[in-house]
Backbone as CSV, one residue per row, in Angstrom:
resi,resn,N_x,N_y,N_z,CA_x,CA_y,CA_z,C_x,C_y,C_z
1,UNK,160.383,141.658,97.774,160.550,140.203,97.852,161.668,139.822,98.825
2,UNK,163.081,140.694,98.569,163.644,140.100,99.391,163.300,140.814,101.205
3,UNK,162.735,141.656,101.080,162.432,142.022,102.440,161.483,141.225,103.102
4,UNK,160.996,140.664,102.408,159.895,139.413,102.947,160.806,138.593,103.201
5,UNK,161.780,137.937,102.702,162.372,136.987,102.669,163.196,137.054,103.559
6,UNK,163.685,137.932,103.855,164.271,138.174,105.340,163.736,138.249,106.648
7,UNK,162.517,138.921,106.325,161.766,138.926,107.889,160.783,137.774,107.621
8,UNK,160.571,137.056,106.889,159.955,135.861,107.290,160.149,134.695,106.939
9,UNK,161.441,134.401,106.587,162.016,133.141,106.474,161.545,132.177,107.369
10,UNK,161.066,132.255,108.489,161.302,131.113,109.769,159.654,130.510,109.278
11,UNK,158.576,131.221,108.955,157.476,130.832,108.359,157.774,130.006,107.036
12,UNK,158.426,130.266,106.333,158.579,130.027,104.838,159.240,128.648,105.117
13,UNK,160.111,128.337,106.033,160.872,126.825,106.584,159.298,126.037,107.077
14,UNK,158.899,126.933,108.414,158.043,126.359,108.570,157.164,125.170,107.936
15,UNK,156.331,125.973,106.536,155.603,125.388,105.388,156.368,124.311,105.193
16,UNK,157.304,124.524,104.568,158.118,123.788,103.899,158.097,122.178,104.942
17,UNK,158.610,122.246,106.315,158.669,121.372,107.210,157.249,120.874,107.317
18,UNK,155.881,121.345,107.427,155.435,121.125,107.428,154.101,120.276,106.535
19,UNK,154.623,120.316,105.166,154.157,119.514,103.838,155.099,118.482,103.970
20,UNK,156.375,118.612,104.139,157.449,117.342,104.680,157.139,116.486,105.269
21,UNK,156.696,116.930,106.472,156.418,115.667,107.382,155.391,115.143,107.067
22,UNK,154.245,116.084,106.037,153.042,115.275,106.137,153.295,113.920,104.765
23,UNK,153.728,114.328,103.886,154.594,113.165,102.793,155.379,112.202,103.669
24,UNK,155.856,112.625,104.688,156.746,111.391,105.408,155.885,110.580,105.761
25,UNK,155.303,111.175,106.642,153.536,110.177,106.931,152.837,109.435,105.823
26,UNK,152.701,109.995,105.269,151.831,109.408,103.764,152.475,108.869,103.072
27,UNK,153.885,108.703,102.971,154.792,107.771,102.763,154.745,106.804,103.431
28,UNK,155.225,106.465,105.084,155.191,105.739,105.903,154.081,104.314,105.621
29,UNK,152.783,105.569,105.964,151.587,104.910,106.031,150.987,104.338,104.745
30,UNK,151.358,104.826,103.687,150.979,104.086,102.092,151.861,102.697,102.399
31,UNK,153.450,103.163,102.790,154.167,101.755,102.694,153.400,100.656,103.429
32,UNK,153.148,101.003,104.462,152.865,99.814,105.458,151.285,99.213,105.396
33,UNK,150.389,99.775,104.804,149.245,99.875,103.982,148.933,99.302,102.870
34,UNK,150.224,99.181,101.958,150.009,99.087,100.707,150.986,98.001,99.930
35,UNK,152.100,97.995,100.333,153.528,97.405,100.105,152.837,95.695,100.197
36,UNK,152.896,95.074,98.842,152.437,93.702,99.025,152.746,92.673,100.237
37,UNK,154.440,93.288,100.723,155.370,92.485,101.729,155.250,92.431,102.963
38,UNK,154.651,94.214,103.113,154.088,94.551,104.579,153.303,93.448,105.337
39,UNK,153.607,93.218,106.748,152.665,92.698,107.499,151.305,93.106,107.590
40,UNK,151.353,94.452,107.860,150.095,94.801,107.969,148.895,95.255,106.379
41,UNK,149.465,95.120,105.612,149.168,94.617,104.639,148.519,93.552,104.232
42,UNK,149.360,92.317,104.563,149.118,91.130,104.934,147.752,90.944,105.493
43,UNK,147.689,91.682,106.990,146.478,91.838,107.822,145.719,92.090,107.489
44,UNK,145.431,92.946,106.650,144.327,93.558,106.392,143.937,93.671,104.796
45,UNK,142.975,92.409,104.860,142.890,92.312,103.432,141.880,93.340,102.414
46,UNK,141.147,93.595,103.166,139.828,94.760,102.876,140.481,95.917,102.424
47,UNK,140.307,96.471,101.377,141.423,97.698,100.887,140.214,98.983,101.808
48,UNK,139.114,98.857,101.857,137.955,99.904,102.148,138.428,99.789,103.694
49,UNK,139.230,98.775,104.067,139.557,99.232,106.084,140.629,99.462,105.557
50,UNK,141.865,99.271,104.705,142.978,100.021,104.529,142.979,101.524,104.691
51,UNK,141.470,102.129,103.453,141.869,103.233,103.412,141.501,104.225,104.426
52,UNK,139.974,103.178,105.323,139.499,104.090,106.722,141.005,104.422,107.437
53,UNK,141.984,103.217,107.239,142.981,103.296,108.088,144.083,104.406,107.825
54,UNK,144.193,104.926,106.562,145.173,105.760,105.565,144.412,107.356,106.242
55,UNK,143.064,107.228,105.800,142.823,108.427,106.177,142.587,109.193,107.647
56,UNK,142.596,108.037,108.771,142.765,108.374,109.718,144.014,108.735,110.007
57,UNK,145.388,107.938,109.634,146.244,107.881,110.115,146.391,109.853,109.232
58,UNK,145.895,109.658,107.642,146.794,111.460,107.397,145.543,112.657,108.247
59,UNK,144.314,112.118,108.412,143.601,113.277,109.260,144.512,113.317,110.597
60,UNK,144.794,112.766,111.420,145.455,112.709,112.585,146.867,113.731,112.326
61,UNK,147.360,113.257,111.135,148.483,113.468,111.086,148.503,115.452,110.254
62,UNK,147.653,115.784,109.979,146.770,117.239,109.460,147.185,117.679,110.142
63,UNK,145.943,117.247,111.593,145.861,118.096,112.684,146.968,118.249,113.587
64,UNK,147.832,117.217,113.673,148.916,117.388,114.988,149.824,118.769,114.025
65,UNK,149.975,118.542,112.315,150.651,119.817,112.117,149.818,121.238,112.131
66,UNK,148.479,121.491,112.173,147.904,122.411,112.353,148.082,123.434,113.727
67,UNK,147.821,122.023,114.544,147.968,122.822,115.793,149.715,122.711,116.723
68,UNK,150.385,122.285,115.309,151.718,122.451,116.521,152.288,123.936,116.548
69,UNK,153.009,124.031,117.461,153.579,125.558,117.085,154.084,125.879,115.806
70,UNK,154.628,125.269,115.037,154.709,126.291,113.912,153.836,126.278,113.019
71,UNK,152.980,125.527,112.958,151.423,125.354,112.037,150.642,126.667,112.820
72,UNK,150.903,126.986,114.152,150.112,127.939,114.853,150.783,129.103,114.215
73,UNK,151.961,129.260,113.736,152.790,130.760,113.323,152.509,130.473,111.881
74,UNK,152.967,129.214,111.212,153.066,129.850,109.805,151.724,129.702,108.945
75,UNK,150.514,129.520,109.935,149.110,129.356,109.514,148.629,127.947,109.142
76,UNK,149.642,126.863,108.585,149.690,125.816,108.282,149.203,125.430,107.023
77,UNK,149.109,126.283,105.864,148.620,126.414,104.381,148.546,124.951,104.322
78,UNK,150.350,124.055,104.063,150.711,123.631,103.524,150.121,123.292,101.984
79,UNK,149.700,124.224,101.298,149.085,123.885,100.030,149.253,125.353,99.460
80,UNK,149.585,124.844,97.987,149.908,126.257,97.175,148.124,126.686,96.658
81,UNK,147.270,125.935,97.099,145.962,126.359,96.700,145.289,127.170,97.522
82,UNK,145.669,126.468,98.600,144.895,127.174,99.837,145.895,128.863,99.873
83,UNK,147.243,128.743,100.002,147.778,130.445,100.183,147.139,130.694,99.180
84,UNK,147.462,130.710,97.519,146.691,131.145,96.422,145.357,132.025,96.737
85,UNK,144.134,131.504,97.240,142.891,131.372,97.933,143.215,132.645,98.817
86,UNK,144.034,132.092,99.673,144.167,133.630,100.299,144.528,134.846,99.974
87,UNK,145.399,134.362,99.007,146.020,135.652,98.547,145.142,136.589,97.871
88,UNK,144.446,135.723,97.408,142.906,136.250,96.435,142.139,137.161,97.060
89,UNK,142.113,136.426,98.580,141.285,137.427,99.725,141.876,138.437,100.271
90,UNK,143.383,139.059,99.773,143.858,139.805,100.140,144.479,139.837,101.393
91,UNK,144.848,138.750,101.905,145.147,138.397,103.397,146.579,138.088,103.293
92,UNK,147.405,137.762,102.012,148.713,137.097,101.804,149.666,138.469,101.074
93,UNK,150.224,138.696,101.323,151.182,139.981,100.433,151.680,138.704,99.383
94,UNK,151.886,139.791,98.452,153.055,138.845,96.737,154.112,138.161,97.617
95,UNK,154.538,138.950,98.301,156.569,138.307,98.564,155.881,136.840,99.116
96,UNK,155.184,136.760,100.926,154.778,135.985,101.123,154.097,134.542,100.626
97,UNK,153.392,135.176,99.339,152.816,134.269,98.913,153.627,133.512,98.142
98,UNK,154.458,133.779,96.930,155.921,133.121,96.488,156.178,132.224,97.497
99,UNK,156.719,132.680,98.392,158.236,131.551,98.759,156.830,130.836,99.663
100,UNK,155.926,130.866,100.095,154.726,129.866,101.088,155.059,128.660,99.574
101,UNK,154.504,129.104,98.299,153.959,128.299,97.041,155.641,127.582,96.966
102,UNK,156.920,128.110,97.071,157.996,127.808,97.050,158.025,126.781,97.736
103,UNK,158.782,127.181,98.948,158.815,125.986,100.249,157.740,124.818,100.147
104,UNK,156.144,125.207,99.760,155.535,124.240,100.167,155.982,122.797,98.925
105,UNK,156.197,123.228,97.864,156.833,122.622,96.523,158.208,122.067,97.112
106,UNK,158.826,122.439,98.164,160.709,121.902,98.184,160.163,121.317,99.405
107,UNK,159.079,121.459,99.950,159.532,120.349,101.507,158.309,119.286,100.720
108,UNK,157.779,119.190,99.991,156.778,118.140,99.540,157.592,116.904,98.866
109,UNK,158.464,117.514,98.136,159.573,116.532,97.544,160.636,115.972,98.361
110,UNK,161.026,116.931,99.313,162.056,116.468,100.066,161.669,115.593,101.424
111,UNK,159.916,115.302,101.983,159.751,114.417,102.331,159.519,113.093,101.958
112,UNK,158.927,113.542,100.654,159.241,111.987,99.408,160.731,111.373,99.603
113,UNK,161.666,112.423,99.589,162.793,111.733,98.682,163.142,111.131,100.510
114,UNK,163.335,111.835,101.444,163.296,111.052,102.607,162.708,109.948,103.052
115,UNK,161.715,109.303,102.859,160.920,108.316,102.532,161.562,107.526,101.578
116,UNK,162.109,107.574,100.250,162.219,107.165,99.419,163.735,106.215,100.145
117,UNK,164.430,107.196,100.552,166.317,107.146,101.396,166.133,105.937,102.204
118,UNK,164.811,106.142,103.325,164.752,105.006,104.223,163.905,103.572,104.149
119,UNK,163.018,103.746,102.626,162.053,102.418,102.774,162.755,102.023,101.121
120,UNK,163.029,102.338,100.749,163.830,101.846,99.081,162.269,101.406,98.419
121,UNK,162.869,100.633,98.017,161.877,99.749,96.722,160.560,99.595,96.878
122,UNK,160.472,98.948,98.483,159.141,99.107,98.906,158.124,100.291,98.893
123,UNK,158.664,101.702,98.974,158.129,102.703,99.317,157.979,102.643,97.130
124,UNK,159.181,102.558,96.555,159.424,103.549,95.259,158.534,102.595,94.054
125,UNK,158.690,101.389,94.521,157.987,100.449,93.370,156.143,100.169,93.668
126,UNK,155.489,100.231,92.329,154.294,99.663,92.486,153.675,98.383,93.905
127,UNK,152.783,98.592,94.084,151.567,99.618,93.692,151.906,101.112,94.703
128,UNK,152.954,100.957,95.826,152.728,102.430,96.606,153.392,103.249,95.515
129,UNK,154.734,103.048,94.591,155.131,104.340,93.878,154.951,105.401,94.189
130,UNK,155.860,105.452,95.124,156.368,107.296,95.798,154.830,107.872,96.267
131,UNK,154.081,106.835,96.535,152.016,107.350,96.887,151.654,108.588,96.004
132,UNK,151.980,108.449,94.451,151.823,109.058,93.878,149.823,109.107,93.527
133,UNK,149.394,110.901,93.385,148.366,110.856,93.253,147.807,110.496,91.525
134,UNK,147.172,109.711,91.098,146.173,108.965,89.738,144.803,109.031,89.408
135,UNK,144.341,109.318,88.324,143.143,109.195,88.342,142.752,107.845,88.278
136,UNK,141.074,107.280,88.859,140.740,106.132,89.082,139.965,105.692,87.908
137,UNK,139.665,104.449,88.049,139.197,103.761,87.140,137.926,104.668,86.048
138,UNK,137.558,105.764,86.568,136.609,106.840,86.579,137.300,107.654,85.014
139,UNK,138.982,107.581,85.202,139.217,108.746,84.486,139.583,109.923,84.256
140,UNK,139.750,110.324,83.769,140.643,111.805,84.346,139.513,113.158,84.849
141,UNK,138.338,112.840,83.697,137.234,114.075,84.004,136.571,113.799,85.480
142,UNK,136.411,112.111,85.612,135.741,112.042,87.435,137.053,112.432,88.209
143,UNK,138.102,112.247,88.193,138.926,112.448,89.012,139.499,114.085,89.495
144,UNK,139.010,115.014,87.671,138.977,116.610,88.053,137.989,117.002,88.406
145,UNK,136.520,116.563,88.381,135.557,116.615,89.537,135.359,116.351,90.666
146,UNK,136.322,115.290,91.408,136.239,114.806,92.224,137.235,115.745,93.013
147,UNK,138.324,115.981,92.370,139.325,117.120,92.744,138.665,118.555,93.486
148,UNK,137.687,119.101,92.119,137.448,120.536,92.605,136.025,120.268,93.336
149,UNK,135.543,118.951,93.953,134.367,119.269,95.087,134.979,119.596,96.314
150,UNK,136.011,118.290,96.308,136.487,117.976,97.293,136.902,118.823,98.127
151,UNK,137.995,120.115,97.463,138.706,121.308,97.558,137.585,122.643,97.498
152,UNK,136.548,122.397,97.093,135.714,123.534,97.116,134.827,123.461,98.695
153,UNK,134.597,122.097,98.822,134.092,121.845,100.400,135.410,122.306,101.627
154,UNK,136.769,121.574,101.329,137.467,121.724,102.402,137.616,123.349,101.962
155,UNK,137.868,124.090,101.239,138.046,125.576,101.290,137.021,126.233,102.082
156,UNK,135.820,125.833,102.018,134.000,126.819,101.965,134.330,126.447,103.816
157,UNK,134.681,125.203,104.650,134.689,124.735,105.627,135.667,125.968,106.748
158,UNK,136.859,125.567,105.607,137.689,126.389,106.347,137.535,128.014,106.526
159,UNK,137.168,128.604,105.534,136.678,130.037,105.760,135.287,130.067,106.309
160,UNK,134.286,128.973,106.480,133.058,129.818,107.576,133.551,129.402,109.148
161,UNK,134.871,127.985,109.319,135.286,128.184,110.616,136.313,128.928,111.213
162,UNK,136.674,129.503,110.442,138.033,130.393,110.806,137.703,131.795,111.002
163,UNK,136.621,132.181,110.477,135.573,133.526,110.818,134.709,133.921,111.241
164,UNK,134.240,132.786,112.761,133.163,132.541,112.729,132.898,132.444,114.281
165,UNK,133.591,133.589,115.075,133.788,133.733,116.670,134.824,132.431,116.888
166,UNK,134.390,131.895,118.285,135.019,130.971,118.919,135.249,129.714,117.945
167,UNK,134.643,129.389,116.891,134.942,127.995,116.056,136.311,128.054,115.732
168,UNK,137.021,129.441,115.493,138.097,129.018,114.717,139.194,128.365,115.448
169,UNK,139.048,128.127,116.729,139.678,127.480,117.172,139.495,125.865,116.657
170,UNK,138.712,125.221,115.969,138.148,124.016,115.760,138.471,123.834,114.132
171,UNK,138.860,124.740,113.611,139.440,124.596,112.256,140.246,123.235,112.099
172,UNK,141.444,123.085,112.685,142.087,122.190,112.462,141.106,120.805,112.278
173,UNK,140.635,120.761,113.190,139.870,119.450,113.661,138.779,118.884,112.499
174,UNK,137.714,120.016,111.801,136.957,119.644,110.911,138.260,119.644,109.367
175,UNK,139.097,120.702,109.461,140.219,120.120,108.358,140.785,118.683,107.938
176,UNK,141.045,118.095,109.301,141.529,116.736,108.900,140.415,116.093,109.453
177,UNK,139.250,115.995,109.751,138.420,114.898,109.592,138.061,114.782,107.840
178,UNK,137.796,115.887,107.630,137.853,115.880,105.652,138.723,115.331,105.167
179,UNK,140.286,115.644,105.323,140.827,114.564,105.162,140.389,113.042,105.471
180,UNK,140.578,112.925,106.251,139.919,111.520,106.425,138.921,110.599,105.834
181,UNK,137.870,111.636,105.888,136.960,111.493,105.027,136.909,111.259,103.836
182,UNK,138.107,112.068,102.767,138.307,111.993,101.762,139.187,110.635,100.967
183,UNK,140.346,110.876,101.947,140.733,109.746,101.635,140.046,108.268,101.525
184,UNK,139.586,108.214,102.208,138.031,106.675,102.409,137.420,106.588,100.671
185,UNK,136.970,107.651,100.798,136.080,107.838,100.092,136.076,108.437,98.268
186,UNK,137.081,109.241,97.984,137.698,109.602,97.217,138.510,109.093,96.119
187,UNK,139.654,108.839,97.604,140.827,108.003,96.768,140.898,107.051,95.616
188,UNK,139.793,106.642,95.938,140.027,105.574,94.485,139.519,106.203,92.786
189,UNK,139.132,107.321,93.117,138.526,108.357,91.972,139.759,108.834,91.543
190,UNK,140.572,109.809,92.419,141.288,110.412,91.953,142.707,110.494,92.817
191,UNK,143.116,109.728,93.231,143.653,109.240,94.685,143.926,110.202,95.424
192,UNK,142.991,111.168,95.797,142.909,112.591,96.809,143.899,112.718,97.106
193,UNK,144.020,114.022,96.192,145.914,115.274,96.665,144.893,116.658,97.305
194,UNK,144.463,117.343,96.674,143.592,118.545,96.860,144.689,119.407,96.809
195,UNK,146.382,118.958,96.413,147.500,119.775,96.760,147.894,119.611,95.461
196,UNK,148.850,120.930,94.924,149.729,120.310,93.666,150.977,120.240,94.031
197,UNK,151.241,120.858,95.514,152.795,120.227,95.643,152.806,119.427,96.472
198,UNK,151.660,118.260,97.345,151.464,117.417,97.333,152.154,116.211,96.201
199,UNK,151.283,116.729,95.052,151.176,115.475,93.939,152.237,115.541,93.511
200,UNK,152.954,117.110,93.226,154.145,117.109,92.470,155.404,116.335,93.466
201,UNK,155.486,116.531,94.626,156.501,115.756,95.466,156.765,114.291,95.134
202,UNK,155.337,113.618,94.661,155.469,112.225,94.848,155.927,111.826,92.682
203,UNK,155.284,112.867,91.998,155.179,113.023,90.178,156.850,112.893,90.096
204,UNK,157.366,114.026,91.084,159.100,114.104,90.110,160.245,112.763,90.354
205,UNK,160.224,112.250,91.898,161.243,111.553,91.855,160.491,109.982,91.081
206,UNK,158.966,109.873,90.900,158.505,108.357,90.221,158.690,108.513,88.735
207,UNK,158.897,110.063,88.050,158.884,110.039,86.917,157.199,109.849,86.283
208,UNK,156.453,109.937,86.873,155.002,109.858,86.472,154.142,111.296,86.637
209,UNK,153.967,111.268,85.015,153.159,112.541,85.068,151.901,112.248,84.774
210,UNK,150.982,111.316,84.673,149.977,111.499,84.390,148.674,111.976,84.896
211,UNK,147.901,113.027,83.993,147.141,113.905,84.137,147.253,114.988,85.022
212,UNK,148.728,115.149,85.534,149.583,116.503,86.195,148.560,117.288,86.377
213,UNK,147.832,117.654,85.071,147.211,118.725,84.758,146.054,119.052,85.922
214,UNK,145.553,117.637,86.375,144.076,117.755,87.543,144.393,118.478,88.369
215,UNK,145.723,117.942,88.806,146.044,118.316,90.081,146.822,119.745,90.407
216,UNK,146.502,120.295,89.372,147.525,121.867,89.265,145.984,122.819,89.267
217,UNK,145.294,122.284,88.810,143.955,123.439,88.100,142.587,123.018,89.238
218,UNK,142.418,122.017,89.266,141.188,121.413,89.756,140.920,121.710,91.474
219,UNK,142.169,121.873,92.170,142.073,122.165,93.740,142.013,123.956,93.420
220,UNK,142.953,124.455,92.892,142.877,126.042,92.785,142.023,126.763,92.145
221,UNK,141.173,126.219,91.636,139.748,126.456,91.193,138.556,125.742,91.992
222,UNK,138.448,124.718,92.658,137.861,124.745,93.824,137.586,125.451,95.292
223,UNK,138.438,125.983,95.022,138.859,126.781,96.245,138.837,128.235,95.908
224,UNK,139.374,128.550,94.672,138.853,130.124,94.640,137.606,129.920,94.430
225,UNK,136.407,129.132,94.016,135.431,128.776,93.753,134.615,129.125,94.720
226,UNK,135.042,128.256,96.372,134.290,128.397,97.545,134.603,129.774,98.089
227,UNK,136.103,130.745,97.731,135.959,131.697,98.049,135.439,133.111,97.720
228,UNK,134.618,132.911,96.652,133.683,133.334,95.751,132.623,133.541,96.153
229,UNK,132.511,132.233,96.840,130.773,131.902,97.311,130.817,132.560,98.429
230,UNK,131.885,132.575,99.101,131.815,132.795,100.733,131.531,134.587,100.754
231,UNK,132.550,135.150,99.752,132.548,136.532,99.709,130.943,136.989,99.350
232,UNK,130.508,136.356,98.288,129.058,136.776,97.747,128.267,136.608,99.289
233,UNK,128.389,135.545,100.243,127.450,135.641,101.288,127.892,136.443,102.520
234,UNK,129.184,136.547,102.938,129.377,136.865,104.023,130.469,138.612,103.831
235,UNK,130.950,138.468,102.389,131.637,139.800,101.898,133.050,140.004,102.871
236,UNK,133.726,140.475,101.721,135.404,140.605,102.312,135.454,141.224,103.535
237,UNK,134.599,142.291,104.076,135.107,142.344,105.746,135.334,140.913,106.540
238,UNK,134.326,139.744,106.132,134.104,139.021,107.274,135.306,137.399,107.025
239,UNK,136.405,138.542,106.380,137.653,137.596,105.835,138.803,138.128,106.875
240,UNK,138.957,136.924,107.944,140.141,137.641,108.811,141.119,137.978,109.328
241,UNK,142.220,136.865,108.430,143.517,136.481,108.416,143.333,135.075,107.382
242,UNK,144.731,134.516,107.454,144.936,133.654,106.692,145.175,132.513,107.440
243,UNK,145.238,132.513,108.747,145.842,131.312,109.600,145.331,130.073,109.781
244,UNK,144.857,128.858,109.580,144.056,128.481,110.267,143.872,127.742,111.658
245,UNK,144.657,128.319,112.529,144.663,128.494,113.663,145.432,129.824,114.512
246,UNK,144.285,130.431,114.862,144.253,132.291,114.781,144.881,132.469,116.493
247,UNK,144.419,131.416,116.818,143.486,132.024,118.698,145.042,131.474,119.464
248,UNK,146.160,131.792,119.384,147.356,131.819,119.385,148.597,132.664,120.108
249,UNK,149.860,132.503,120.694,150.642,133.980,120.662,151.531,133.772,119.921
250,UNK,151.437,133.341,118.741,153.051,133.331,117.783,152.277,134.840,117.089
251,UNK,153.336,135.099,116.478,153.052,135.974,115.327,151.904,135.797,113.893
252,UNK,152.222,136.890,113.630,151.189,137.001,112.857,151.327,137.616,111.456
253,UNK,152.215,137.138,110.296,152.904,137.959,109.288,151.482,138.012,108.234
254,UNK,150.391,137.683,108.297,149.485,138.401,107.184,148.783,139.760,107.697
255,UNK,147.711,139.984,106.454,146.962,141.436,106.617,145.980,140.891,107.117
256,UNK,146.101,140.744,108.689,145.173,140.241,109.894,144.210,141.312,110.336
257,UNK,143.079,140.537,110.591,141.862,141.753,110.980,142.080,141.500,112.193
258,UNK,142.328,140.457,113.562,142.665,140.449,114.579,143.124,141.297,115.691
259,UNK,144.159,141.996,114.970,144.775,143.350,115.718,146.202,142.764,116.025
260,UNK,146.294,141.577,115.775,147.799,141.650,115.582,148.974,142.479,114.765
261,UNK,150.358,142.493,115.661,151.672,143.227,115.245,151.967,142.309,113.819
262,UNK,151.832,142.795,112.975,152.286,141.982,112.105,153.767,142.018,112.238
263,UNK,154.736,140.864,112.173,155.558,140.554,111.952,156.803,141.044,111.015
């Protein structure tokens, strides 16, 4: 553990920075979206163009961390479901997988609470409340169904494009259009996390736990779910790293079929 932790700290920040910024965003963009006071709020009275607008703005905001350089080195998990998933596939060592599930849990909160520092009340009080994820008018059982499709599609997506010759370069791109997608469409079911340190970032500083439980079980069982399916059709050789963006020269700290130096 700690030898992991030494030689791959700069990945493990990475994550961490990189679930950060995406809460800063989804902070940002809930405020200005959602915040009764907001102008653009104001503007836009249609909540169904709000949320085309929410989910473009976090698909956009996916992909610029997928494909920036350190989304290119530290694979860009940002989700303790998705490493989980991998780890399953044997692509993540124990040490690695810890502090990825770590970091991604301390930079999820600490872009909340940054958000929280610079928009106050607006960001922390109803209806945005820290853009904490809820089940919808649906309930908690549509909202843990809605959870593990959602996460069983973006998982099944990401492992037939990430293994699949030249596509995996295009990973990022069908990643956050799902986002996008989801958010539209979703959100009002279960207000789409597909993350639990997502949800938990926005759960600890609002003090709101309700139905915690979806969002801990329902993405990490979606996803080992699709990686189930994928193995039954395509079988663990045709599993080839953990990155999802491979075609790269940063390093490479998983059990990569590529031929990369591991790290």
């Amino acid at each position: 553990m700690l030898d992991a932790l030494r030689r791959h700290w700069p990945e493990y920040l990475m994550e961490a920075a990189g679930l950060g910024l995406f809460m800063i965003s989804a902070g940002v963009f809930g405020t200005l979206l959602e915040y009764p006071g907001s102008p653009v709020h104001q503007a836009i009275a249609d909540p169904l163009l709000r949320r085309v607008l929410m989910g473009i703005a976090m698909g956009l905001t996916a992909i610029g961390i997928i494909y920036s350089p350190w989304g290119k080195q530290s694979g860009a998990h940002l989700n303790p479901a998705v490493t989980l998933t991998f780890f399953r596939l044997g692509k993540v060592e124990p040490g690695d997988a810890f502090f990825y599930v770590t970091a991604q849990f301390a930079g999820g909160i600490a872009g909340v609470l940054l958000v929280a520092l610079a928009l106050g009340h607006s960001f922390a009080d109803p209806p945005v409340t820290y853009v904490t994820t809820l089940p919808g008018s649906g309930g908690p059982a549509i909202a843990f169904l809605a959870e593990l499709v959602i996460s069983f599609v973006l998982m099944l997506v990401v492992l037939v494009t990430t293994n699949i010759g030249a596509r995996g370069r295009y990973t990022g791109l069908f990643a956050g259009g799902l986002v996008a997608t989801y958010i539209t469409l979703v959100a009002p079911l279960s207000g789409m996390s597909m993350n639990p340190a997502r949800t938990f970032g926005s759960a600890l500083p609002a003090q709101l736990w309700t139905s915690l439980w979806i969002y801990f079980t329902a993405p990490l069982l979606g996803m080992l779910l699709a990686s189930e399916v994928y193995l039954r059709v395509r079988g663990t050789h045709q599993v080839f790293c953990a990155k999802l963006h491979h075609d790269n020269d940063k390093r490479c700290i998983f059990r990569c079929g590529y031929g990369n130096v591991r790290g």
